[in-house]
N, C-alpha and C positions, 0 to 999 in steps of 0.2 A: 431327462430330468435327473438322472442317478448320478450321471458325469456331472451336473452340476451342481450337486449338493456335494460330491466327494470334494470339488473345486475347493469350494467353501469351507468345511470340513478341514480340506489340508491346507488353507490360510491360517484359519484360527488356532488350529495346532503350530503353526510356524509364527506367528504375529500375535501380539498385542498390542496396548496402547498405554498412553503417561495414566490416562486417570485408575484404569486398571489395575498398571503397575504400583501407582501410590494405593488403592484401595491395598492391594497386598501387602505393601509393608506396614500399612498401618494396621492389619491383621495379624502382622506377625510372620506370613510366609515365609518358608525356609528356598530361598534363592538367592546368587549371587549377581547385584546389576554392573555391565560392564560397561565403562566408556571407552569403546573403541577408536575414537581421537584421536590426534596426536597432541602432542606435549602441551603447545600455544594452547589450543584449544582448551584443554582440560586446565591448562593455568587462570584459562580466563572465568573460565566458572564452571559446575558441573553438580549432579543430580546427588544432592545428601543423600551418605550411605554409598554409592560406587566406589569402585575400584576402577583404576587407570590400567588399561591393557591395551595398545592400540593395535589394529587390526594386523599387521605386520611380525606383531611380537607372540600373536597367541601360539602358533604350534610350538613355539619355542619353551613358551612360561605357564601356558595355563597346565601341563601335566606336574610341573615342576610347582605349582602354586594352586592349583584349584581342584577341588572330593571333585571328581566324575559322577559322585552319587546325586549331588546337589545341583537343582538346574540351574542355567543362565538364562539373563536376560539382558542382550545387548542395545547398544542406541550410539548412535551418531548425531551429526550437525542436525539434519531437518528433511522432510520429504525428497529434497534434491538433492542428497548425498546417499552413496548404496554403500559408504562404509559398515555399515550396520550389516548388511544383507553381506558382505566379506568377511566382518567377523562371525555370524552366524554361521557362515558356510567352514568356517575355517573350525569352529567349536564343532559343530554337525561332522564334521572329517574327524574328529578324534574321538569320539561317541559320546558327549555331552549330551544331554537334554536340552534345547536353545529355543527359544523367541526372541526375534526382533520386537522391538518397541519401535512400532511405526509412529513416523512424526518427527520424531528423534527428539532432542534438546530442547528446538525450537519450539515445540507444542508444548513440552513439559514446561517449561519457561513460562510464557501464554495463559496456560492453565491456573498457572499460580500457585506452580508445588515448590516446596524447599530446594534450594539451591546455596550452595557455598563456593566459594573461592579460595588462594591460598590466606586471610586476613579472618575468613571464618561466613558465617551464615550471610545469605544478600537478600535486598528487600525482595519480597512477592509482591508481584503484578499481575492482577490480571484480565486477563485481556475479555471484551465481551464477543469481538469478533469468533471467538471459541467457544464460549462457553457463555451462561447464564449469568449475570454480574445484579447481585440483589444489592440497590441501598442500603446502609445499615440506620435505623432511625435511631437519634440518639434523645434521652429523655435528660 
């Protein structure tokens, strides 16, 4: 049983998730969110509030660009991409403090959190297949 509480344990220390993540920023936490992507990707839309660092360029730029004191939280495409889990490892290698945002994009997306592109903010959708979708009554 011990082995599988520490399991668990050192997920939630390495993971999180979108709604989480937006809980946090709307509280104000001091963290930096990284979109690990590459260029297309990040042109085509991406999580209001990130920075573009894709998984590739972080040993290079996060010491040159990013306090080591402040944590990160990375995210990629969607469940089927371990971008996220390469930039986490690559931030985890220079001694950052890192979570993945599992799910990546495609849940934050779904959820119906803020998202912009290069032209500025894009609608929210959201989707029920994730999450709770109340009607809104209008009088």
């Amino acid at each position: 049983m011990t082995d599988l509480l520490a399991y668990y344990d050192a997920r939630l220390a390495a993971e999180t998730d979108p709604s989480d993540v937006y809980a946090a920023q709307k509280l104000g936490d001091t963290f930096v969110l990284v979109d690990v992507r590459g260029d297309d990707a990040w042109a085509q839309g991406r999580i209001t509030g990130a920075i573009h660092m894709p998984h590739g360029d972080i040993a290079r730029r996060a010491p040159l660009e990013l306090d080591p004191a402040v944590p990160v939280v990375v995210y990629c495409w969607s469940p089927g991409c371990n971008g996220g889990v390469k930039g986490a490892r690559q931030f985890a290698a220079l001694g950052y403090s890192v979570r993945e945002m599992i799910g990546g994009y495609e849940y934050w997306v779904r959820e119906g959190q803020p998202t912009e592109d290069d032209e500025g903010p894009r609608e929210r959708v959201f989707d029920p297949l994730v999450m709770v979708v109340r009607e809104r009554v209008r009088c």
